[in-house]
VOBA-1610 file (N, C-alpha, C; in pm, whole numbers, padded with zeros to 5 digits, always signed):
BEGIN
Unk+05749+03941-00313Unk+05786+03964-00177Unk+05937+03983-00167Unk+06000+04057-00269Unk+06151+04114-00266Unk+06199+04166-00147Unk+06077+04268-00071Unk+06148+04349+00019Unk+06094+04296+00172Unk+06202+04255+00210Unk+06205+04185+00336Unk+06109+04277+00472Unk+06129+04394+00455Unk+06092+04461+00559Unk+05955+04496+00551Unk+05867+04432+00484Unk+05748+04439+00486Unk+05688+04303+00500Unk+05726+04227+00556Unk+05663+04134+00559Unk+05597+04084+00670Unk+05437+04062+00654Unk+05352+04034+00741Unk+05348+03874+00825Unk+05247+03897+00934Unk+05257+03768+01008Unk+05173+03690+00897Unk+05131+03696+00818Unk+05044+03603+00709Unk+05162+03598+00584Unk+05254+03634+00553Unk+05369+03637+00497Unk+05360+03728+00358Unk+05251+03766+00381Unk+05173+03867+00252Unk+05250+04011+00258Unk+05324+04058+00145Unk+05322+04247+00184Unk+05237+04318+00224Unk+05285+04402+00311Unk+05211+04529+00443Unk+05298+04633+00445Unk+05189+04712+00505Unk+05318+04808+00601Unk+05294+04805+00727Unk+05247+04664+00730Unk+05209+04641+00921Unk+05337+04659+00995Unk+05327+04702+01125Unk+05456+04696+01183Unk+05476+04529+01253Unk+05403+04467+01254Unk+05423+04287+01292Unk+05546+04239+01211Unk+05586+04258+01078Unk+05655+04204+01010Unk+05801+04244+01051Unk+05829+04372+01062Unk+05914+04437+01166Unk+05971+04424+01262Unk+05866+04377+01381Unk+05913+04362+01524Unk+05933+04165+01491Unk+05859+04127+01370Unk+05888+03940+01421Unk+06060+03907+01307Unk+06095+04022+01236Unk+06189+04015+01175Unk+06320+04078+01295Unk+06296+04155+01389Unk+06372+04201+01491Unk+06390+04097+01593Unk+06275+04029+01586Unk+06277+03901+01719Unk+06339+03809+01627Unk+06340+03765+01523Unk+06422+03655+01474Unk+06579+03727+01455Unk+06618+03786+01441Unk+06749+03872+01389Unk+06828+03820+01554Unk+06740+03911+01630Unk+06813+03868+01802Unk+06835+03707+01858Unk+06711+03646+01761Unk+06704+03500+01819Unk+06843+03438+01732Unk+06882+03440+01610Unk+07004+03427+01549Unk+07123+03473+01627Unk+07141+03575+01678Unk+07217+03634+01760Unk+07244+03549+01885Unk+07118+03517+01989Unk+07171+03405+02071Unk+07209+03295+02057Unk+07161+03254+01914Unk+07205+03067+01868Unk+07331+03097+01884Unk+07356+03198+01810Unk+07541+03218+01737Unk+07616+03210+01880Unk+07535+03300+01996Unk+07642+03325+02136Unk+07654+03164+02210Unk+07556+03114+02176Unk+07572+02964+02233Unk+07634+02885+02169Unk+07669+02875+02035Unk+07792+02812+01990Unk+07875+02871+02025Unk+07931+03000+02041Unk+08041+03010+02071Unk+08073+02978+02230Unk+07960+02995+02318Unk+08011+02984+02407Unk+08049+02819+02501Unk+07961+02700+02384Unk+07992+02587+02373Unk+08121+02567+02367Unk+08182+02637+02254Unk+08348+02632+02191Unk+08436+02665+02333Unk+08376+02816+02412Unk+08493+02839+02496Unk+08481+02695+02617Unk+08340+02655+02689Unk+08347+02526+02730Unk+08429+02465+02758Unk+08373+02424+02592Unk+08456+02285+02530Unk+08646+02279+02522Unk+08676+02409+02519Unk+08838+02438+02472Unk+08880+02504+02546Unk+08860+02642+02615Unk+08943+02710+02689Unk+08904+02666+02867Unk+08724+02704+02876Unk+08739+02684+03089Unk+08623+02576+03085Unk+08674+02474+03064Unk+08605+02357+03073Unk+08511+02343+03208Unk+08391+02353+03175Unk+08253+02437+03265Unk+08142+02361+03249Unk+08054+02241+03338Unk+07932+02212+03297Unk+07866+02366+03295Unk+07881+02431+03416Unk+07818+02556+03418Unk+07785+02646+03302Unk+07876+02673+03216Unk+07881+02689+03083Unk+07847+02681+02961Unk+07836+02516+03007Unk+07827+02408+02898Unk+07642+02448+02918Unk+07561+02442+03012Unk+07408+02421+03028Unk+07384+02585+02986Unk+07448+02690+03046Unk+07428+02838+02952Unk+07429+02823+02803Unk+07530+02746+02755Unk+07569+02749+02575Unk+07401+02648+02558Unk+07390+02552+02648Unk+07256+02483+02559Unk+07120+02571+02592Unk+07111+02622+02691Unk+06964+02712+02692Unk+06987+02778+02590Unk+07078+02878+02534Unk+07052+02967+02478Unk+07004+02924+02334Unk+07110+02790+02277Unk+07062+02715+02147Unk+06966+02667+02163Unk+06885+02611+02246Unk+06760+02568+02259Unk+06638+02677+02237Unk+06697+02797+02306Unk+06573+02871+02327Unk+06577+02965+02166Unk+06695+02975+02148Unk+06665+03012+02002Unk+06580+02956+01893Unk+06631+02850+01886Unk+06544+02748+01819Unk+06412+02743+01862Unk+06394+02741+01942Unk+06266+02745+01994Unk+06189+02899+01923Unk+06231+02952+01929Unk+06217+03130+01926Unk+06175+03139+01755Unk+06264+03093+01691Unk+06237+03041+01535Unk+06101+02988+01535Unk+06143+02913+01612Unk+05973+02794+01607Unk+05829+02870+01635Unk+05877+02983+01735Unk+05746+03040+01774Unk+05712+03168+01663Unk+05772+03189+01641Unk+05794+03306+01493Unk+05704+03248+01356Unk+05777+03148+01325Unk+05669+03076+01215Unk+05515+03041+01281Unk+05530+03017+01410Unk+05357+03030+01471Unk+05272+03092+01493Unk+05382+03217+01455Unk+05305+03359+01459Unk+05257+03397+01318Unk+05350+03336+01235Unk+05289+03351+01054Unk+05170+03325+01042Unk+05112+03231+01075Unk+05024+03122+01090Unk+04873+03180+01159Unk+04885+03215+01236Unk+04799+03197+01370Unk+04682+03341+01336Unk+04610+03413+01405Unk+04479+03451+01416Unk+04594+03613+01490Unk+04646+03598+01602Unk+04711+03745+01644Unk+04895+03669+01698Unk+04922+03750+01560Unk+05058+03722+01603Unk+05117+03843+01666Unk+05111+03940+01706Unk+05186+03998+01836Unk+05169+03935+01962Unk+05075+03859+01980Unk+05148+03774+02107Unk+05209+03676+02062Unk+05193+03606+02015Unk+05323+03479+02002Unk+05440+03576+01949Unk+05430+03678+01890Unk+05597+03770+01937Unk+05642+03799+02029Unk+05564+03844+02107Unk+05569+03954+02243Unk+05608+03836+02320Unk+05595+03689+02313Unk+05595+03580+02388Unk+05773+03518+02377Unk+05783+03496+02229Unk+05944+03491+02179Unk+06008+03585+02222Unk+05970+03774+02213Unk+06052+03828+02253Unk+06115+03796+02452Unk+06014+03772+02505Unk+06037+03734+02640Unk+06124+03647+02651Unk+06028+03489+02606Unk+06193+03445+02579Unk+06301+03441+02582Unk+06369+03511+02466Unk+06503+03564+02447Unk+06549+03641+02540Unk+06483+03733+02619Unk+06525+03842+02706Unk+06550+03727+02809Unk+06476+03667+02858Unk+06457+03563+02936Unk+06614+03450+02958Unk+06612+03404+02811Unk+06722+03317+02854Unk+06866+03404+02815Unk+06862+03508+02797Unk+06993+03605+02757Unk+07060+03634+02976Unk+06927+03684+03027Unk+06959+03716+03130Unk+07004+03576+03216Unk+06923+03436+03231Unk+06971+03356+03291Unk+07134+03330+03204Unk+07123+03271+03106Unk+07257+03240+03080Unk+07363+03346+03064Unk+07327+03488+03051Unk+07444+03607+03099Unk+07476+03589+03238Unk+07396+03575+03358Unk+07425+03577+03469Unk+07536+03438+03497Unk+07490+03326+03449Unk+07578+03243+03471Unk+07671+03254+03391Unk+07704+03266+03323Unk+07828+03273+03217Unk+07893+03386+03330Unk+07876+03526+03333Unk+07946+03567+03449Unk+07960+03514+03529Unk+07904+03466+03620Unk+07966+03409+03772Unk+08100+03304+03681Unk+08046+03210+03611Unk+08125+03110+03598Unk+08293+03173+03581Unk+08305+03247+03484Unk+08439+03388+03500Unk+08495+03441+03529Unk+08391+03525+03624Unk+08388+03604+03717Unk+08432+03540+03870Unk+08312+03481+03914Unk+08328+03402+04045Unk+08237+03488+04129Unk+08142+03587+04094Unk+08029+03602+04174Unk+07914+03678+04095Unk+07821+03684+04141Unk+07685+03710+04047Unk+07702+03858+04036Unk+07669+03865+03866Unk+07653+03973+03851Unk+07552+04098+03896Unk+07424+04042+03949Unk+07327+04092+04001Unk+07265+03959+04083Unk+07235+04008+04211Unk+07190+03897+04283Unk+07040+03852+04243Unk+06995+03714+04184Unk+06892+03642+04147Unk+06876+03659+04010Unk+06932+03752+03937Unk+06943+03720+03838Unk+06910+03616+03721Unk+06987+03489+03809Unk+06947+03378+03705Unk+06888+03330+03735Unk+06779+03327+03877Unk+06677+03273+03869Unk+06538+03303+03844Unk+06596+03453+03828Unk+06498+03547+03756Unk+06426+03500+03642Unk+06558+03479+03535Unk+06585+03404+03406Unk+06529+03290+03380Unk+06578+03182+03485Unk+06499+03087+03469Unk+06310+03106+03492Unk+06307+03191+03592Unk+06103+03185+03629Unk+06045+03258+03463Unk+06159+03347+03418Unk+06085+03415+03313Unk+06088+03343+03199Unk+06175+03243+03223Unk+06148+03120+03099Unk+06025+03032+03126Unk+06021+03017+03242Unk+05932+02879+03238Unk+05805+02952+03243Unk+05793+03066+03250Unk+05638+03157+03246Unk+05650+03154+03126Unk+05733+03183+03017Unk+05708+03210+02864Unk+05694+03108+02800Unk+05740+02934+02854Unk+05667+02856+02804Unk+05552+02814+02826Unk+05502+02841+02940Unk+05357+02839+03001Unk+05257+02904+02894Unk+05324+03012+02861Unk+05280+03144+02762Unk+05256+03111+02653Unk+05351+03007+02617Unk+05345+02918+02487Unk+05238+02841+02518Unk+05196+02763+02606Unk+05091+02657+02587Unk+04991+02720+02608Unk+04961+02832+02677Unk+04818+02875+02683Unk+04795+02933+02516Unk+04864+03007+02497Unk+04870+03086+02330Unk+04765+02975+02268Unk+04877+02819+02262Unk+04840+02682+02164Unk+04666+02719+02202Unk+04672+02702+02281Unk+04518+02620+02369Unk+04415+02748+02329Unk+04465+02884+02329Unk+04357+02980+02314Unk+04335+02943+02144Unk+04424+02962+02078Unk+04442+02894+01914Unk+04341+02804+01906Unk+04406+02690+01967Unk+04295+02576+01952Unk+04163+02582+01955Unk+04101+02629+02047Unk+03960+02673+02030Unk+03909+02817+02010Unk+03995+02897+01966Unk+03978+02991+01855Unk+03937+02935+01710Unk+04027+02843+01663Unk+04046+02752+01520Unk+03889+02666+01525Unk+03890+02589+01606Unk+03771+02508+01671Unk+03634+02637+01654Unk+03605+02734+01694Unk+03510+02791+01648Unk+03484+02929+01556Unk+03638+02854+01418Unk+03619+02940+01325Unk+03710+03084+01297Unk+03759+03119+01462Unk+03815+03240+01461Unk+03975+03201+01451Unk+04029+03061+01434Unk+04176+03063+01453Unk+04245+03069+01333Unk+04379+02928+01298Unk+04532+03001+01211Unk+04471+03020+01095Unk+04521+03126+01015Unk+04545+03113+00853Unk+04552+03042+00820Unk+04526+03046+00663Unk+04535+02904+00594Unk+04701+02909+00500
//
């Protein structure tokens, strides 16, 4: 398994395109960890911001999280939704914590609702997450669920 870009949601070589789009959703999910440390740092050192400070932790959270749902997709019976679910996610908490990180800067919203947009489209994609578990669960339960 040398070549990275073939690699399937069962972790086996393909030329599925799953391996692709969950290697594109992890690449972006790295991308927000990284913007939330840094934007911890500006916080913490230059405009000392709870406002800020709770943007820099969604985004490390939801990354991590995003990781987490990626390996669940290795695993599982249909991993384009638990992608399609991470990718939301990320879109999800990029837009709430972009919107606030602007205002906080700025001093007015970059698009009005924006971040509460952000926030409903997070808490639907963890919802998204527990139904996924639960369809799994009794998928697995009668035979049809994760890989081994």
């Amino acid at each position: 398994m040398s070549d990275n870009s073939h690699i399937t949601a069962s972790g086996a070589s393909s030329n599925t395109d799953v391996g692709g789009a969950l290697l594109a959703v992890l690449s972006v999910a790295g991308l927000v960890g990284a913007a939330g440390v840094g934007l911890a740092a500006i916080a913490a050192h230059k405009l000392e911001s709870p406002t800020l400070a709770t943007a820099s932790t969604m985004l490390m959270i939801h990354a991590t999280a995003v990781v987490a749902l990626l390996v669940v997709a290795m695993r599982v019976s249909r991993p384009r939704l638990w992608i399609a679910v991470a990718a939301v996610m990320l879109a999800a908490v990029a837009l709430f914590s972009g919107a606030v990180t602007y205002q906080a800067f700025i001093g007015t919203p970059i698009i009005k609702g924006a971040a509460p947009t952000g926030g409903t489209l997070l808490i639907a994609s963890w919802i998204a997450v527990a139904l996924l578990a639960i369809r799994e669960a009794l998928c697995s339960r009668n035979g049809r669920g994760a890989r081994p």
